[in-house]
ROVEXDREN-663937 format. One line per field, with one value per atom (N, C-alpha, C, O, CB): residue number from 1; residue in three letters; x, y, z. Coordinates in pm, whole numbers, plus 50000, padded with zeros to 5 digits. Each point is the difference from the previous one (the first is absolute). Glycine has a CB too. Layout:
pos <- NUM ... $
code <- ala ... $
px <- X ... $
py <- Y ... $
pz <- Z ... $
//
This chain:
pos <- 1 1 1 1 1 2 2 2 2 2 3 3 3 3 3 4 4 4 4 4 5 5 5 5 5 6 6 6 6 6 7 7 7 7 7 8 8 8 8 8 9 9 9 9 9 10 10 10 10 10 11 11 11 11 11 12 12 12 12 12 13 13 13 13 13 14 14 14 14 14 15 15 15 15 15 16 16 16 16 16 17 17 17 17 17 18 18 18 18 18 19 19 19 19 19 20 20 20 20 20 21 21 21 21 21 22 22 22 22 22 23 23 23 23 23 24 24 24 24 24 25 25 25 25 25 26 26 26 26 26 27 27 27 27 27 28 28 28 28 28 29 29 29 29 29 30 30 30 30 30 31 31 31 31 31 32 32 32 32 32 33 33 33 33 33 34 34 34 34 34 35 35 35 35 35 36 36 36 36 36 37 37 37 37 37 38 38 38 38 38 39 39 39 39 39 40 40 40 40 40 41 41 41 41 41 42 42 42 42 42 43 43 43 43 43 44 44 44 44 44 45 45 45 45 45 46 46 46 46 46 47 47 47 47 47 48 48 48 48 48 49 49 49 49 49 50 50 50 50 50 51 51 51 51 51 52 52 52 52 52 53 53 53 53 53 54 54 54 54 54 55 55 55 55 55 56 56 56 56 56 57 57 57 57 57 58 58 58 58 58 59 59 59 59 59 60 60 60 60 60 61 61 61 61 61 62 62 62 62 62 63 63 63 63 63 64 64 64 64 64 65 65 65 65 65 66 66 66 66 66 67 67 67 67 67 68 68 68 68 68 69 69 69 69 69 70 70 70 70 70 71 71 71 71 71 72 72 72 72 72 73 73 73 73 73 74 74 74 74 74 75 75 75 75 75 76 76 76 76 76 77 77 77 77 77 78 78 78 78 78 79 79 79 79 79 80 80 80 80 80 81 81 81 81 81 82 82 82 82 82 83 83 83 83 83 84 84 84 84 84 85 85 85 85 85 86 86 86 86 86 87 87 87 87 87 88 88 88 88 88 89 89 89 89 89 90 90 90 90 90 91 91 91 91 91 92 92 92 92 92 93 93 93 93 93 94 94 94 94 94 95 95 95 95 95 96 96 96 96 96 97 97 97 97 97 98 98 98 98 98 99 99 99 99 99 100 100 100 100 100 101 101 101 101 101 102 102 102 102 102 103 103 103 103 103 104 104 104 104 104 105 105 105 105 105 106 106 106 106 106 107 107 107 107 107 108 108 108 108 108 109 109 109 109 109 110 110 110 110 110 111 111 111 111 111 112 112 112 112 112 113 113 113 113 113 114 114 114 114 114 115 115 115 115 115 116 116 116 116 116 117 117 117 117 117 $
code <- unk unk unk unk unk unk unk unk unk unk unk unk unk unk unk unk unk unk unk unk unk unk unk unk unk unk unk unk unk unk unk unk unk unk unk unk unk unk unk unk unk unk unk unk unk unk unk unk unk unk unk unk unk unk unk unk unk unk unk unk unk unk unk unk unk unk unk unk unk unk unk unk unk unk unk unk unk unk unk unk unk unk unk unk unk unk unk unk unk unk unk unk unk unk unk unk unk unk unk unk unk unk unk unk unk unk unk unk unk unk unk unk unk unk unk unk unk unk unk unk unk unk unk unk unk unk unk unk unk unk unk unk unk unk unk unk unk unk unk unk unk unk unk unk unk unk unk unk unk unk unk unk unk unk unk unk unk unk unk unk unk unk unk unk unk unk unk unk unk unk unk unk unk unk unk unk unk unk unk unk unk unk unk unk unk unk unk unk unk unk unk unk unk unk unk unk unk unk unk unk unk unk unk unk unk unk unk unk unk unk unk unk unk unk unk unk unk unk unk unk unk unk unk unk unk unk unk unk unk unk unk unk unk unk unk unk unk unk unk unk unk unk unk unk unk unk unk unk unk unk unk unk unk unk unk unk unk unk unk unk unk unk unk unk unk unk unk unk unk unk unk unk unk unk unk unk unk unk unk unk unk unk unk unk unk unk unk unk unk unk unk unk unk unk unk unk unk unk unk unk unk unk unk unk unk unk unk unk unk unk unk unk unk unk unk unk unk unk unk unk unk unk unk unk unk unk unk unk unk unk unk unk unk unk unk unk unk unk unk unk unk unk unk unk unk unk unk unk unk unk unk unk unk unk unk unk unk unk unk unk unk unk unk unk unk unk unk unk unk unk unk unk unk unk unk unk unk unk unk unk unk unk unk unk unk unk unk unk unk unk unk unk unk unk unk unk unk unk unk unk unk unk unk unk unk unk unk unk unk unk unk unk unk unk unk unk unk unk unk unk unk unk unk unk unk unk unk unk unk unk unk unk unk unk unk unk unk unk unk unk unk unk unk unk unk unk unk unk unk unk unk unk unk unk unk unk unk unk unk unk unk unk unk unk unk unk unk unk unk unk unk unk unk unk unk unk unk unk unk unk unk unk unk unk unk unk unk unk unk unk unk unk unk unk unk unk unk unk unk unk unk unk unk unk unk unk unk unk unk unk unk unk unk unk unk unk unk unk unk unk unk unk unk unk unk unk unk unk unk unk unk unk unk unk unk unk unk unk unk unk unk unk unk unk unk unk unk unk unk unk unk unk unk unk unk unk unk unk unk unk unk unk unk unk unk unk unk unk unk unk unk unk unk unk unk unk unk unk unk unk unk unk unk unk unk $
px <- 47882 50094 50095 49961 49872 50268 50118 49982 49888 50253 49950 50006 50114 50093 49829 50070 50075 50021 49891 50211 49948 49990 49987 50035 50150 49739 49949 50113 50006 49872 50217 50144 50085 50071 49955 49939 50074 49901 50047 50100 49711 49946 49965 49931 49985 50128 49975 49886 49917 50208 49817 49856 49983 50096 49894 49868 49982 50051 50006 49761 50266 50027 50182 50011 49658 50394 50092 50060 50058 49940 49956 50006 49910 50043 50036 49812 49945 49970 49886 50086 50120 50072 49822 49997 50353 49571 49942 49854 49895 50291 49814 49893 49944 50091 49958 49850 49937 49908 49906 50137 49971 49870 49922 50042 50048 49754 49945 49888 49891 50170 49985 49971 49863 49973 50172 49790 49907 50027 50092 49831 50030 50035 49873 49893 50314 49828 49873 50031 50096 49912 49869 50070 49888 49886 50280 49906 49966 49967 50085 50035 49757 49975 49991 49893 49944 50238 50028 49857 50009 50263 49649 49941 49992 50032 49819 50102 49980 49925 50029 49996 49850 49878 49998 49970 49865 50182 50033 50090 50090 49757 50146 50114 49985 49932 50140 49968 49924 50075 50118 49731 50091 50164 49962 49892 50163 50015 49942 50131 50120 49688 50155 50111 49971 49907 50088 50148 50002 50132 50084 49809 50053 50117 50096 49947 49872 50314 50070 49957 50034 50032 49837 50063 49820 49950 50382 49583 49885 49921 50039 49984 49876 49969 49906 49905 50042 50135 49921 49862 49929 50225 49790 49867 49983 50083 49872 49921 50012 49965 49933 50031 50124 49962 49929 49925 50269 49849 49911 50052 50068 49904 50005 50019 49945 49898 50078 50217 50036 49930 50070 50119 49708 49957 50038 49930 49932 50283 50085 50094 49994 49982 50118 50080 50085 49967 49902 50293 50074 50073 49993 49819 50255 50034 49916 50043 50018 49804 49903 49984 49962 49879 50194 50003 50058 49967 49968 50241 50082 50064 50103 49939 49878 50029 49888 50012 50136 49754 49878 50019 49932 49885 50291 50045 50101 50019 49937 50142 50033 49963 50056 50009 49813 49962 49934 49985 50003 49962 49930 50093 49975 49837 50312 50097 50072 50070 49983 49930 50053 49897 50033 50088 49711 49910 50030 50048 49816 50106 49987 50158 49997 49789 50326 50148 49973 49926 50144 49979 50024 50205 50076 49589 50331 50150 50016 50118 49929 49890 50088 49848 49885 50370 49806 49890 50045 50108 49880 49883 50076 49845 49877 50293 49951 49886 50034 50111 49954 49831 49989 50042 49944 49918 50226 50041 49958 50008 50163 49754 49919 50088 50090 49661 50166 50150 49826 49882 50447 49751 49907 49991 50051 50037 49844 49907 50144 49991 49683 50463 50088 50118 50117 49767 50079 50117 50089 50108 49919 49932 50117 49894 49877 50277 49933 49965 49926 50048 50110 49742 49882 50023 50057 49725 50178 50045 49952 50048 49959 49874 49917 50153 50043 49655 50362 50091 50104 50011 49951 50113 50069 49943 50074 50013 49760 49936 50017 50039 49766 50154 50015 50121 50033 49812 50268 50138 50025 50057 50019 49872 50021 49939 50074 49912 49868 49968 50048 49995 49876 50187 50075 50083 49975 49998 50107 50147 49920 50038 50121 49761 49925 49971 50077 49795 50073 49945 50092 49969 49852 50318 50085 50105 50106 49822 50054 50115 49926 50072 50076 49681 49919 49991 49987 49928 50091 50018 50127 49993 49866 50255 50100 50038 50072 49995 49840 49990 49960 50056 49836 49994 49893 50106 49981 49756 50341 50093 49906 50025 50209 49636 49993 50008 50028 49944 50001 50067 49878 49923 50350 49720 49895 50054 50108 49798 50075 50007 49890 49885 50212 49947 49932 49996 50082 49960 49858 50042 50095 49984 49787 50324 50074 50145 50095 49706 50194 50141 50030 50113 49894 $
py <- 42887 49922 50095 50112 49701 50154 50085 50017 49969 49971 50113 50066 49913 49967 50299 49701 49955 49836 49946 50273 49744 49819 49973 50053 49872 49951 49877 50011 50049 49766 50113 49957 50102 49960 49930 50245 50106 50000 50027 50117 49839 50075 49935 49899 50217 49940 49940 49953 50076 50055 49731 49947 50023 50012 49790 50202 50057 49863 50033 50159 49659 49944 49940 49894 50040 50120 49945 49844 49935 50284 49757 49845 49907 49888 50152 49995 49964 50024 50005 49974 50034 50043 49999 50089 49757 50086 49925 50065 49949 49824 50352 50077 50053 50082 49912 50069 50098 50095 49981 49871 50233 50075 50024 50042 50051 49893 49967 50121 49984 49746 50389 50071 50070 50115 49771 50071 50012 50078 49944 49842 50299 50053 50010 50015 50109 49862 49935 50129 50003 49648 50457 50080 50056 50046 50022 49910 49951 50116 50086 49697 50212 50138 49943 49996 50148 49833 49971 50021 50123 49977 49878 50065 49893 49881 50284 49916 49936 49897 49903 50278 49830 49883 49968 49881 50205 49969 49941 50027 50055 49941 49955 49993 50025 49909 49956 50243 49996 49981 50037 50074 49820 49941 50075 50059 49644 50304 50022 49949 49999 50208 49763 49929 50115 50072 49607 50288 50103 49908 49935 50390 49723 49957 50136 50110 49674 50195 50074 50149 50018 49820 50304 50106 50010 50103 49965 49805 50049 50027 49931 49978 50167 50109 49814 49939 50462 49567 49905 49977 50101 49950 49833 49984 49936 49919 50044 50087 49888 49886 49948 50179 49852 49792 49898 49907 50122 50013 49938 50077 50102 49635 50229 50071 49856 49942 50359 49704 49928 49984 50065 49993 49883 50032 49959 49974 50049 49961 49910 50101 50117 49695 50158 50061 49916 49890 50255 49902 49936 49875 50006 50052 49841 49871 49967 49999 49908 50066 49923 50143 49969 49851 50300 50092 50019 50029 50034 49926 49986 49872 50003 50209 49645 49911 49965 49917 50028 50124 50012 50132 50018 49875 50194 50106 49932 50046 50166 49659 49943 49932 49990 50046 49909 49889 50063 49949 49881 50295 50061 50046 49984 50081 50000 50044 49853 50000 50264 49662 49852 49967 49994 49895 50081 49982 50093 49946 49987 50178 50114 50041 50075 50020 49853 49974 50166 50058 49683 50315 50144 49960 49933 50201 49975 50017 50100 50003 49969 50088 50097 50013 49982 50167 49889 50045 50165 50045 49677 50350 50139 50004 49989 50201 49836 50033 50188 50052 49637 50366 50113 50050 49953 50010 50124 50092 50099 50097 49838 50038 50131 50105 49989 49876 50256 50086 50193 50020 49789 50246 50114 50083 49992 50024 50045 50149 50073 50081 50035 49881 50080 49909 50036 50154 49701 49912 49918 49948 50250 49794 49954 49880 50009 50244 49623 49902 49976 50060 49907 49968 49999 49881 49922 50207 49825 49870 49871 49887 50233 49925 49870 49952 49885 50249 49971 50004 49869 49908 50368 49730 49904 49902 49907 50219 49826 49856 49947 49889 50170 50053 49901 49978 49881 50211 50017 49924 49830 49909 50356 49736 49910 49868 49902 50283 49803 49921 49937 49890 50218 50053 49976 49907 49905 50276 49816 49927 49879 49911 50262 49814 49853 49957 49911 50140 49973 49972 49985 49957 50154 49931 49937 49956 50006 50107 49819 49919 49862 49899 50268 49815 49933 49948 49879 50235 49956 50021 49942 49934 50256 49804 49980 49821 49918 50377 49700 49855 49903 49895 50197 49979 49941 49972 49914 50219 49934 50020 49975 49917 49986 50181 50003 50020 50113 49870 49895 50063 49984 49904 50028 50200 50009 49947 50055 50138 49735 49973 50073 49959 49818 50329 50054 49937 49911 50259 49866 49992 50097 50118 49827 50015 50014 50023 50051 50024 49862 49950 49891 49969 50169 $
pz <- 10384 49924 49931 49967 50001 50012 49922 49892 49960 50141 49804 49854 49946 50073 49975 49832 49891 49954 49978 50098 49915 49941 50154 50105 49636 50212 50101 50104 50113 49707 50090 50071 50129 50092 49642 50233 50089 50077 50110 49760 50142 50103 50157 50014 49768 50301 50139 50000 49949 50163 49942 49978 50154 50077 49698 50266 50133 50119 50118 49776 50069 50106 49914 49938 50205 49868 49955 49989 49912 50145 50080 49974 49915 49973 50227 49760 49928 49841 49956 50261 49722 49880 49867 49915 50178 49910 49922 50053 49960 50000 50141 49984 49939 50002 50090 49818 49906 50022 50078 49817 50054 50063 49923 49892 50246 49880 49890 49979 49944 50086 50026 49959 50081 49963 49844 50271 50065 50166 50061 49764 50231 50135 50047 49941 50022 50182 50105 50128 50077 49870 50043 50071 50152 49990 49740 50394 50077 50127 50025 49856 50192 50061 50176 50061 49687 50286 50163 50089 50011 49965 50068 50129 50126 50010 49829 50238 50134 50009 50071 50006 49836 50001 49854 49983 50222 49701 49852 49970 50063 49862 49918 49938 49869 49953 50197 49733 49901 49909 50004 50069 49818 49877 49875 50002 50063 49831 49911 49861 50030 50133 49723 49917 49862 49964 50138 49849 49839 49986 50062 49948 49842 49894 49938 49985 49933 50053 49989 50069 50117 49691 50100 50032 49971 49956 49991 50088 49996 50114 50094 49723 50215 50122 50077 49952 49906 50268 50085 49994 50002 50121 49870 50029 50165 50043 49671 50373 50093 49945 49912 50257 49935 50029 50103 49972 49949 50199 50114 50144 49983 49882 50244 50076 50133 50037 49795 50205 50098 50162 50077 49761 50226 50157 50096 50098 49840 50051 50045 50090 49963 49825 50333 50069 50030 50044 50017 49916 50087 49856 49877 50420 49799 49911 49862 49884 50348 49818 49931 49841 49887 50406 49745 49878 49932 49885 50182 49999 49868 49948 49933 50129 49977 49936 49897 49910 50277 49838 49882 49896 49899 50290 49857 49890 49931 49888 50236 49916 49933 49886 49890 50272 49889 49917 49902 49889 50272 49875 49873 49918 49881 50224 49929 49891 49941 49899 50231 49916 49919 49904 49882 50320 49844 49957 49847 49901 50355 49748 49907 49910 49903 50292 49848 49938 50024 49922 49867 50297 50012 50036 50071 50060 49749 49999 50134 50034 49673 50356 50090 50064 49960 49899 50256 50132 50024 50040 50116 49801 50061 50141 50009 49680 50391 50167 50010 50002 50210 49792 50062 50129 50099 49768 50148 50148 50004 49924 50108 50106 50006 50094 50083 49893 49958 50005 50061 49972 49680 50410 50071 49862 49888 50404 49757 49840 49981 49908 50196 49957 49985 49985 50008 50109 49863 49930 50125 49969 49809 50338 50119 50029 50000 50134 49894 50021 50116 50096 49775 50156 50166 50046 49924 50018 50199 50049 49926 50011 50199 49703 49887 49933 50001 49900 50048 49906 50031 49919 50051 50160 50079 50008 49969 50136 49936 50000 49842 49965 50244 49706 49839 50002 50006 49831 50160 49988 50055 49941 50092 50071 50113 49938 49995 50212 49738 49910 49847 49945 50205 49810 49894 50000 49926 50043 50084 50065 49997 49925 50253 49877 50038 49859 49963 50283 49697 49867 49899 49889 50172 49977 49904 50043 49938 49924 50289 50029 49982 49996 50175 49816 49969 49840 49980 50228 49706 49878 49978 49897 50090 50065 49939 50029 49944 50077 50098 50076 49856 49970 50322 49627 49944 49859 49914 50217 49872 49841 49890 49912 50170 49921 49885 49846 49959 50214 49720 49869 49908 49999 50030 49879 49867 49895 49980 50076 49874 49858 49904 49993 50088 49852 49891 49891 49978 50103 49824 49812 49974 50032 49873 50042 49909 50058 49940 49922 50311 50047 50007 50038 50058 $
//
């Protein structure tokens, strides 16, 4: 989310003006046969949470529902990246999902209502 009054800052779906973020991140570990989540609040060190056995469709419409379930302001997914920093072919399948997961996400328009917006 951006810096400074409400009013200036780009909200992550623009068309949906009346988003919030409520402060919570849901942060997400790709694999082949699982899937591992884990949630924090602001700048505090993640706890796990559950761990997805799901592949394919049926996984990231249940990573949906858990970041709706749980009002996670932001999804951070992990890229996995080689011991020397250059991206490996895993790297391209998450992208590839990524994309999926938030052209999915954006279908869903979801909006948080916090306390004290």
């Amino acid at each position: 989310m951006g810096y400074g009054p409400p009013s200036t800052r780009l909200q992550p779906n623009p068309r949906r003006p009346l988003w919030h973020d409520c402060g919570f991140s849901l942060g997400v570990d790709l694999g082949a046969a699982r899937t591992g989540l884990a949630i924090s609040r602001g700048i505090t060190q993640p706890r796990p949470f559950t761990v997805l056995k799901l592949r394919g469709q049926k996984m990231e419409l249940m990573l949906l529902d858990v970041a709706q379930q749980q009002e996670a302001g932001e999804l951070i997914i992990g890229l996995p990246v080689s011991a020397d920093g250059r991206e490996t072919p895993q790297s391209n399948k998450v992208r590839i999902i990524v994309g999926r997961i938030a052209v999915q996400a954006a279908d869903r328009c979801v909006r948080y209502r916090c306390p004290g917006f």
